[in-house]
C-alpha positions as a Markdown table, in Angstrom:
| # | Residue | x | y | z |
|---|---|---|---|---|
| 1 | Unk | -5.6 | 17.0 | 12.5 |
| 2 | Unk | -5.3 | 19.6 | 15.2 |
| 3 | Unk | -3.5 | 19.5 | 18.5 |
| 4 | Unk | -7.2 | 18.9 | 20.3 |
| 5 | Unk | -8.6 | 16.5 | 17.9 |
| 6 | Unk | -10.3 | 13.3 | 18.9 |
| 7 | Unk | -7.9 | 10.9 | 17.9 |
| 8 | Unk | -8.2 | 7.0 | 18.6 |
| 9 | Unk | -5.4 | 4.7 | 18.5 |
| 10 | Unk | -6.6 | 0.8 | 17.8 |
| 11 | Unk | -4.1 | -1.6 | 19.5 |
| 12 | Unk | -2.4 | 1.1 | 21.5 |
| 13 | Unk | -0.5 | -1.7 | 23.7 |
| 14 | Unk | 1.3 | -3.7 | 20.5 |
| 15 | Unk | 4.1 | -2.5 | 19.2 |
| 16 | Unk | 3.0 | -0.5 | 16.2 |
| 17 | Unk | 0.0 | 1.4 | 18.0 |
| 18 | Unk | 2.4 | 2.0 | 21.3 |
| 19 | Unk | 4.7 | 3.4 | 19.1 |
| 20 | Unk | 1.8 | 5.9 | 17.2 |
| 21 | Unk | 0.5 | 6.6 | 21.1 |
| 22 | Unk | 4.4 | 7.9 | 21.8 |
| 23 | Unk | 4.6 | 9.7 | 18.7 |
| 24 | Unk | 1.5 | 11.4 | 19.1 |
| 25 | Unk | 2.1 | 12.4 | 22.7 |
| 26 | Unk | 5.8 | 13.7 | 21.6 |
| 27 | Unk | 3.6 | 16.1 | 19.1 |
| 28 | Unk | 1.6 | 17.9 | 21.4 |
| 29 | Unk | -2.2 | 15.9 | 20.9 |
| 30 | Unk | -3.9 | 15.2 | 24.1 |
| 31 | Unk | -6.9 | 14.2 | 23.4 |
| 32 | Unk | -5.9 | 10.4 | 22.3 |
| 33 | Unk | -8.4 | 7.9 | 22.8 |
| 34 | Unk | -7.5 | 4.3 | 23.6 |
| 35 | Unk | -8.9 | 0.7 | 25.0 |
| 36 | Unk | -7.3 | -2.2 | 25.5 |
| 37 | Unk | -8.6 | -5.5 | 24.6 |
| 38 | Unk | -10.4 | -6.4 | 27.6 |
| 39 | Unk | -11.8 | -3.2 | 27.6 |
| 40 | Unk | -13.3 | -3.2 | 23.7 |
| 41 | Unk | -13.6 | -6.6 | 21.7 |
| 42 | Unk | -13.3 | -4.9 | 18.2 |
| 43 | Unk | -13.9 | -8.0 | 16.4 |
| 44 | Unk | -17.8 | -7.5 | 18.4 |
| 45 | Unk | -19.3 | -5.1 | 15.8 |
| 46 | Unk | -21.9 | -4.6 | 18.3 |
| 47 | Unk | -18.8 | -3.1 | 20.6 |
| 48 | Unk | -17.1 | -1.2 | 18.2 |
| 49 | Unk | -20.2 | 0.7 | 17.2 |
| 50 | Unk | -21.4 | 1.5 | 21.3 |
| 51 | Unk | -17.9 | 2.5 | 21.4 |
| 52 | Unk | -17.7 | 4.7 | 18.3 |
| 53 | Unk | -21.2 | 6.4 | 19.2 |
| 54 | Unk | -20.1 | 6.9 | 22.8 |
| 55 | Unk | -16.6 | 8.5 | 22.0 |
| 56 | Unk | -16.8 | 10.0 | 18.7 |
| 57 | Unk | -13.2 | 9.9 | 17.7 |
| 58 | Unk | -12.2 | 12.2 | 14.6 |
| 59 | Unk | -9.4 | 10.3 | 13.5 |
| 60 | Unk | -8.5 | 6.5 | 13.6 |
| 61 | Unk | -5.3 | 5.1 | 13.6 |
| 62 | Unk | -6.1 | 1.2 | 12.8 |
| 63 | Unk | -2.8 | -0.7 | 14.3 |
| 64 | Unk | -5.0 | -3.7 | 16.0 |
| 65 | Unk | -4.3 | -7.2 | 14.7 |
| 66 | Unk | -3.4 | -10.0 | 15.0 |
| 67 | Unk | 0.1 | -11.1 | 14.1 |
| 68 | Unk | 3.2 | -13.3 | 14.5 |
| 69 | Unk | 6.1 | -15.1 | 12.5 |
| 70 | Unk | 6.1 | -17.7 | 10.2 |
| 71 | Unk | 5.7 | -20.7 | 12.7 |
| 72 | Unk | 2.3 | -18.5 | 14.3 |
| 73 | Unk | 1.0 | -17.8 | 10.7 |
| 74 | Unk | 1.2 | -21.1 | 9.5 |
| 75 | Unk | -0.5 | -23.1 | 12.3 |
| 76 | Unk | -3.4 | -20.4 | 13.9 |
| 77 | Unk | -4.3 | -20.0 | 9.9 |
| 78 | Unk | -8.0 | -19.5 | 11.1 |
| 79 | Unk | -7.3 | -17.2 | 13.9 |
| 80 | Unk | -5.1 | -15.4 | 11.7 |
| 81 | Unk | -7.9 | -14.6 | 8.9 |
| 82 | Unk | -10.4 | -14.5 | 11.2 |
| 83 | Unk | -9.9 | -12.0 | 13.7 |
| 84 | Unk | -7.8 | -9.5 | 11.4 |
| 85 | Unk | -11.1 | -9.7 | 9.3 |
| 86 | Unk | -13.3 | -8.6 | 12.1 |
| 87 | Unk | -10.9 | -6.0 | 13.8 |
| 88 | Unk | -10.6 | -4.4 | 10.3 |
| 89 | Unk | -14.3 | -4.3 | 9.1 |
| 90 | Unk | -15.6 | -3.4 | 12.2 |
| 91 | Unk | -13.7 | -0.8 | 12.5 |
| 92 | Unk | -13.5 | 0.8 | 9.1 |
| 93 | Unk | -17.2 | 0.6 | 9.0 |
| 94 | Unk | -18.0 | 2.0 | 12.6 |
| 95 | Unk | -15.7 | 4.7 | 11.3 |
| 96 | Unk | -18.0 | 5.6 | 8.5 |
| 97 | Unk | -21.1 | 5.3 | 10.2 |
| 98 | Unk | -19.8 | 7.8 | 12.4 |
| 99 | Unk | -18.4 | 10.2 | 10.2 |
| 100 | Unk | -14.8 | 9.9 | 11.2 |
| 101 | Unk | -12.6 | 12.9 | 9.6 |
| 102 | Unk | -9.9 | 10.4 | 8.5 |
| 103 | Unk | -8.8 | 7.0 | 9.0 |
| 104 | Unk | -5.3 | 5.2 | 8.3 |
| 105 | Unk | -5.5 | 1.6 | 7.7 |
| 106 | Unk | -1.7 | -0.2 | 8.5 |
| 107 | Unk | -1.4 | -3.7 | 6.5 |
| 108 | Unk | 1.6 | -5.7 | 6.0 |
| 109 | Unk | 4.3 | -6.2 | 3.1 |
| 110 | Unk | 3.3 | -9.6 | 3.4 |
| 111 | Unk | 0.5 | -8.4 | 0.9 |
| 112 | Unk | 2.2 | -9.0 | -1.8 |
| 113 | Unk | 2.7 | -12.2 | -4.4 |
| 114 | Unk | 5.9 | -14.1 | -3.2 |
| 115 | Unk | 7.5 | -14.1 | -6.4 |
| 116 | Unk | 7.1 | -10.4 | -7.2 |
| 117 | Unk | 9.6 | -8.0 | -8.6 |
| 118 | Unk | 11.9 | -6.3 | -6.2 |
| 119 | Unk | 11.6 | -4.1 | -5.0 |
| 120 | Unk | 8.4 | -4.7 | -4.2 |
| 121 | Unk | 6.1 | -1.8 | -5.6 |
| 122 | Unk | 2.8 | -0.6 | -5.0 |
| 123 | Unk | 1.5 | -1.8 | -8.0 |
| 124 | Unk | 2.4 | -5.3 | -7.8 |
| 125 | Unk | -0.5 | -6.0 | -5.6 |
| 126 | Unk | -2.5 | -8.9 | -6.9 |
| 127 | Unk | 0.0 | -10.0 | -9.5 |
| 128 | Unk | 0.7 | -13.6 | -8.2 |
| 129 | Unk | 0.3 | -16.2 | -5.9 |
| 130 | Unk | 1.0 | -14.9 | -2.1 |
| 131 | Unk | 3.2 | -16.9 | 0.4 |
| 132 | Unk | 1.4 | -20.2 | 1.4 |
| 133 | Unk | 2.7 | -19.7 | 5.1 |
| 134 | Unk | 1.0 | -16.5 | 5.6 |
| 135 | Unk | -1.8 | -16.5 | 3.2 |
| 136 | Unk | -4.7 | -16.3 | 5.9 |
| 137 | Unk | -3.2 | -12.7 | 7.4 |
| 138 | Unk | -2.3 | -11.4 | 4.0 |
| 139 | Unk | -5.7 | -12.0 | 2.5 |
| 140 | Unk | -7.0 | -10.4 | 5.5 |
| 141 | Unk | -4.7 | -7.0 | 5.5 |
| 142 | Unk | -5.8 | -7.2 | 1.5 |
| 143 | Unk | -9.5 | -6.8 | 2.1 |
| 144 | Unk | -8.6 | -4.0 | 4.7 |
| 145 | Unk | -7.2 | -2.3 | 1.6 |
| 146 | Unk | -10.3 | -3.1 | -0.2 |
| 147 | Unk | -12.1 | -1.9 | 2.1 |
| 148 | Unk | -10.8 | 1.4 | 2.3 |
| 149 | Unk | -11.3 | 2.0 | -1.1 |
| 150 | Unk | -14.3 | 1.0 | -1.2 |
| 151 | Unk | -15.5 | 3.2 | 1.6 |
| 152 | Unk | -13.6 | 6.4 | -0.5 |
| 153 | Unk | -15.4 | 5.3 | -4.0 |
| 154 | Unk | -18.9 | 4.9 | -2.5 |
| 155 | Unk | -18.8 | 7.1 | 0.1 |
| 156 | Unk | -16.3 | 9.5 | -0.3 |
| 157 | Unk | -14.4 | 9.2 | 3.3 |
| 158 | Unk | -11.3 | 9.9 | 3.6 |
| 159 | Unk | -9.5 | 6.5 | 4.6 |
| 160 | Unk | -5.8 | 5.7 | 3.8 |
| 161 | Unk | -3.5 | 2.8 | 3.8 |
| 162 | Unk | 0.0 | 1.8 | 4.6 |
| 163 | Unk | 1.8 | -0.9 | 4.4 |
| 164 | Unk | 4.9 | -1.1 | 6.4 |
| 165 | Unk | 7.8 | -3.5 | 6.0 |
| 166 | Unk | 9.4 | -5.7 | 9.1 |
| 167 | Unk | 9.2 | -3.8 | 12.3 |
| 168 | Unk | 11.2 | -4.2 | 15.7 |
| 169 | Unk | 11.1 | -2.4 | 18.7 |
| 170 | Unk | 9.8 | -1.7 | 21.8 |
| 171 | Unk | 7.3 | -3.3 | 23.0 |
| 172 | Unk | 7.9 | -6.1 | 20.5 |
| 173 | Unk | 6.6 | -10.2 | 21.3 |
| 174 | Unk | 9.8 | -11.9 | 22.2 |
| 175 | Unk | 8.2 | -15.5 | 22.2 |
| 176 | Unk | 10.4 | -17.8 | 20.4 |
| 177 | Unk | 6.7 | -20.0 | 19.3 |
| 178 | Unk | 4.9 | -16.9 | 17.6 |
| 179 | Unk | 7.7 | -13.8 | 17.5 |
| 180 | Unk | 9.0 | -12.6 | 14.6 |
| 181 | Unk | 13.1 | -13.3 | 13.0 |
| 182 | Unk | 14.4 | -10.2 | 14.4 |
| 183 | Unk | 13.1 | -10.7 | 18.0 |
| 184 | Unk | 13.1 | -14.5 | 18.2 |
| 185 | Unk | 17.0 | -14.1 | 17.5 |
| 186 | Unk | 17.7 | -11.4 | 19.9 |
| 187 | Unk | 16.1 | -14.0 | 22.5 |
| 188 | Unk | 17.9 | -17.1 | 20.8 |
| 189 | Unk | 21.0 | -15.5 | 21.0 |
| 190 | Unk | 20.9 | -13.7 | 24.5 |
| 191 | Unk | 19.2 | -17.1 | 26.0 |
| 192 | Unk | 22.6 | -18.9 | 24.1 |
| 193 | Unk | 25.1 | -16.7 | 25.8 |
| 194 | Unk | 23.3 | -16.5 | 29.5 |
| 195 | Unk | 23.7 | -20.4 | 29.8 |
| 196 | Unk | 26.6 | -20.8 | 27.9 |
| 197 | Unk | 25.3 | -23.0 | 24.6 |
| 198 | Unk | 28.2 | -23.6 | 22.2 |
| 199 | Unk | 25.7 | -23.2 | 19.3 |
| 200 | Unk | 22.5 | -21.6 | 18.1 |
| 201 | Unk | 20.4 | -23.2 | 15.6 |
| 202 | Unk | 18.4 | -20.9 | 13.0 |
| 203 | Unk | 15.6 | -22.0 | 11.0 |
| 204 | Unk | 16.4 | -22.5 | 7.4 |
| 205 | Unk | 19.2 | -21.3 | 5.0 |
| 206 | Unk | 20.2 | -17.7 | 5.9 |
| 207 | Unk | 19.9 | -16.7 | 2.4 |
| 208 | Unk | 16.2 | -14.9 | 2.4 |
| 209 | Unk | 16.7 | -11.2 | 2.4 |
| 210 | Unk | 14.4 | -8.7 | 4.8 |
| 211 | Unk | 13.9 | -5.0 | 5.7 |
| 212 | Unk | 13.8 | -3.8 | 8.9 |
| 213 | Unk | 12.1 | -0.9 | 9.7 |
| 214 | Unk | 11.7 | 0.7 | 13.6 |
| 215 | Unk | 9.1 | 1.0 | 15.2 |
| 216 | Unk | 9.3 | 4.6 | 16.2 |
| 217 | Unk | 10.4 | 5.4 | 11.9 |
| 218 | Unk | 7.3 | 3.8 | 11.5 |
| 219 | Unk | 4.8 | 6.2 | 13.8 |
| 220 | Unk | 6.4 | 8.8 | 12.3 |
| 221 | Unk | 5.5 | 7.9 | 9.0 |
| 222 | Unk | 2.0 | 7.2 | 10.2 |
| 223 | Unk | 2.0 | 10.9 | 11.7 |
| 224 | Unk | 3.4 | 12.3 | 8.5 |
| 225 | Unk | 0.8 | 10.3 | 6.3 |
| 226 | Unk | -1.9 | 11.7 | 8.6 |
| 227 | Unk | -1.2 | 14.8 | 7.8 |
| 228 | Unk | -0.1 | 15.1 | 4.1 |
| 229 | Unk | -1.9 | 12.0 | 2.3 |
| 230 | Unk | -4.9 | 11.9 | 1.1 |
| 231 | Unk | -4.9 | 9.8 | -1.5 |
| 232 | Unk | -6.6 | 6.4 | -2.7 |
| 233 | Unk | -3.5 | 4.5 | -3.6 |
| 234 | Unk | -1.8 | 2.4 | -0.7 |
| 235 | Unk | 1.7 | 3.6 | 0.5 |
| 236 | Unk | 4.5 | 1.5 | 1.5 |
| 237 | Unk | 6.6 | 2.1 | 4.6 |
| 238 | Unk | 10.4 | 0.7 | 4.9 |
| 239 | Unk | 14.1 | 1.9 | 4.5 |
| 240 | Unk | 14.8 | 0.8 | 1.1 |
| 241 | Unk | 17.6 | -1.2 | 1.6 |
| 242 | Unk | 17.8 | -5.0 | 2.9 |
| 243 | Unk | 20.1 | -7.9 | 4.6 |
| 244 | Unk | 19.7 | -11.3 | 4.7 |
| 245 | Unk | 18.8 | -13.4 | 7.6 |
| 246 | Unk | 22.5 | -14.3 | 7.7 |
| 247 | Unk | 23.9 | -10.8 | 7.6 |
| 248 | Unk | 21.2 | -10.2 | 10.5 |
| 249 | Unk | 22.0 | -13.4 | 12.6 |
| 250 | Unk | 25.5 | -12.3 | 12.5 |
| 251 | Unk | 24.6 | -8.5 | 13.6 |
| 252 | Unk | 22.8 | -9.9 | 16.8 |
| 253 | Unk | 25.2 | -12.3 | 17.9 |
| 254 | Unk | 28.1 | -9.5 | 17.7 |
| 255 | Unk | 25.5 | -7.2 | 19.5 |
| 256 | Unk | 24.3 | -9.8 | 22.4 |
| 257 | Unk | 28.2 | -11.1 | 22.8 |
| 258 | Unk | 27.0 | -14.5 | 22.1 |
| 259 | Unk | 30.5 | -16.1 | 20.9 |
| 260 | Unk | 29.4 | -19.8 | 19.9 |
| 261 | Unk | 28.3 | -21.3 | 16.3 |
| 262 | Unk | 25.4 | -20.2 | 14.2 |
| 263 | Unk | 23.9 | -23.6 | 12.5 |
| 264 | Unk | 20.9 | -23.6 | 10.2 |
| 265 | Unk | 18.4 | -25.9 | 10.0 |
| 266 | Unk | 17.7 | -26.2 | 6.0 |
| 267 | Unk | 14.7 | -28.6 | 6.6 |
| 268 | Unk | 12.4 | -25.5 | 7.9 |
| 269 | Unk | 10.9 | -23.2 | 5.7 |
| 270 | Unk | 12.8 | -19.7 | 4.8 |
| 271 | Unk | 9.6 | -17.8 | 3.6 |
| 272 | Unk | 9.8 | -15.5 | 1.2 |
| 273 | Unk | 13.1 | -15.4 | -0.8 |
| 274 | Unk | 13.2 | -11.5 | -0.7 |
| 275 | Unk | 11.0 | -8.2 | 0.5 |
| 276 | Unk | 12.3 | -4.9 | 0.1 |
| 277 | Unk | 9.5 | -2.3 | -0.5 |
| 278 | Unk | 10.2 | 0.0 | -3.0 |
| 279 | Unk | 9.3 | 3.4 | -1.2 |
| 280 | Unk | 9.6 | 6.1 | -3.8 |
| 281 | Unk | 6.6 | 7.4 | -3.2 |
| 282 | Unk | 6.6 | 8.1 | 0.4 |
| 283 | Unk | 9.9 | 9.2 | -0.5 |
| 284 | Unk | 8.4 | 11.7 | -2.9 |
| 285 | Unk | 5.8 | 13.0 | -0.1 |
| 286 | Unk | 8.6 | 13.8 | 1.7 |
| 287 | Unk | 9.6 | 11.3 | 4.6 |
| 288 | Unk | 12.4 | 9.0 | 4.9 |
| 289 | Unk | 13.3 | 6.8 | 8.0 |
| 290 | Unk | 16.3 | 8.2 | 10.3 |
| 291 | Unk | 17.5 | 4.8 | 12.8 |
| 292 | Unk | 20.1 | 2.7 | 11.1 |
| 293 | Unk | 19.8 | -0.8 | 11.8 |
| 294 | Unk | 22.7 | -1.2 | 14.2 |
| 295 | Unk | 21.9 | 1.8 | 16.4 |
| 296 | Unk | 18.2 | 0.1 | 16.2 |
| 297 | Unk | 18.5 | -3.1 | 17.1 |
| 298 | Unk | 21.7 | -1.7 | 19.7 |
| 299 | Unk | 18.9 | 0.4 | 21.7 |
| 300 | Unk | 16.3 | -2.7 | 21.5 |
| 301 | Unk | 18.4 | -5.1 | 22.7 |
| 302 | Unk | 19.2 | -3.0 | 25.5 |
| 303 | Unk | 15.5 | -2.8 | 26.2 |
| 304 | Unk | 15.3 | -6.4 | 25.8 |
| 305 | Unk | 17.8 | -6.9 | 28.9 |
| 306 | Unk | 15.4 | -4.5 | 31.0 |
| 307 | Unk | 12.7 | -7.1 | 31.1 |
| 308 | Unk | 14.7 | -9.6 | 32.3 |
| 309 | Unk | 12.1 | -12.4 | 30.8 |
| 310 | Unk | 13.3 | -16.2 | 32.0 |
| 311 | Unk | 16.2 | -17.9 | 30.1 |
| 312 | Unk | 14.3 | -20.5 | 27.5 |
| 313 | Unk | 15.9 | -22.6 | 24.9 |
């Protein structure tokens, strides 16, 4: 991938492809190309191929999708599966039919069965039963896997796939409906403390561990991947190292100055016990993340403050 290369960034305004635009600026590429939703539909196939025959992008970065937490994944199921399904195939295919150099798929640890070994490796991919609250997107960043092998066995193009763990950042959805843990508790918490609540109620026990990768660790794995991977197997993205929900709650409210009680609501669902990605092999390759947590979520929660969204409970 040279510093002129035609290089299109699907979802360039969430999170993850904002993040890929920044890092691919901060490199020296110019030529990225980019549409926002109302601009391309890419679950139209009919768009996405105009699009691809118009522009002619050499490389895709596939960060479009649709996502949210446990509470969005559970109840738009069908949205969820759907769209993810059509963003994917559309583009992976378009991106064959027109020759595209290379092409990096981004999926979701929440690929893997619920009950897997931790940490959770590669290989344990269709092993067990996934997590019922999630099912619909994880089926759908599975057969965007699929896909891209499929396109590289019959084909021979040159499509890879991540699969990155728990991201924050900016840029990140701080609705407390359809966000995230780490967001909705940054809001929770900096909501609590603006009006002066002596408590803040979490859903479930605490006890479920995550791994919380940033955003900007995260495009520069993608970069990296770009440039030095080109093989079939998936590759996961994350730090290596976990808290649980607890351990995090606690981090934020020292962090937002919120100085009430934490309760937790055990009748709503914790998710997955665990997910830590095991990540020898990007390891191997030869990238590791570089923003602690703390400093992380320090710099996002600053961020946060800057767009002074209205105090809800």
């Amino acid at each position: 991938m040279e510093k002129n290369s035609k290089i299109y960034v699907a979802g360039h305004r969430g999170m993850v492809g904002s993040a890929i635009l920044r890092a691919l600026k901060g490199a020296g590429y110019h030529k990225i190309i980019t549409r926002n939703s109302s601009e391309l539909d890419l679950t139209d196939q009919q768009s996405v191929r105009r699009f691809f025959a118009e522009e002619k992008p050499e490389y895709v970065f596939l960060a479009a999708a649709k996502v949210g937490g446990i509470h969005a994944n559970n109840v738009y199921r069908a949205e969820f599966i759907y769209n993810n399904l059509m963003i994917e195939a559309n583009v992976i295919h378009a991106s064959h039919a027109h020759a595209v150099t290379k092409l990096l798929f981004l999926g979701s640890s929440c690929i893997y069965p619920k009950m897997a070994s931790q940490p959770l490796t590669e290989e344990s991919l269709l092993t067990g039963q996934l997590e019922p609250t999630n099912e619909p997107y994880a089926i759908a960043k599975i057969a965007g896997i699929k896909l891209c092998e499929a396109y590289r066995d019959q084909y021979g193009d040159n499509f890879i796939s991540a699969m990155p763990t728990n991201l924050y950042g900016p840029n990140d959805n701080y609705d407390l409906q359809n966000s995230h843990v780490l967001p909705a508790l940054i809001r929770k918490f900096h909501n609590a403390k603006i009006t002066g609540e002596p408590s803040v109620t979490l859903w479930g026990t605490g006890s479920p561990m995550r791994e919380f990768l940033h955003v900007d660790d995260l495009a520069e794995a993608c970069l990296f991947l770009m440039l030095h991977y080109n093989e079939k197997p998936f590759v996961n993205i994350g730090t290596g190292s976990d808290v649980t929900i607890r351990q995090l709650a606690e981090l934020i409210q020292e962090i937002t100055g919120f100085e009430g009680r934490i309760e937790w609501d055990s009748s709503k669902p914790d998710g997955t016990p665990r997910k830590l990605m095991n990540v020898d092999r990007i390891h191997a390759l030869g990238w590791q993340h570089s923003i602690a947590l703390e400093k992380g979520v320090r710099a996002v929660y600053e961020d946060f403050k800057a767009l002074n969204l209205p105090v809800e409970s």
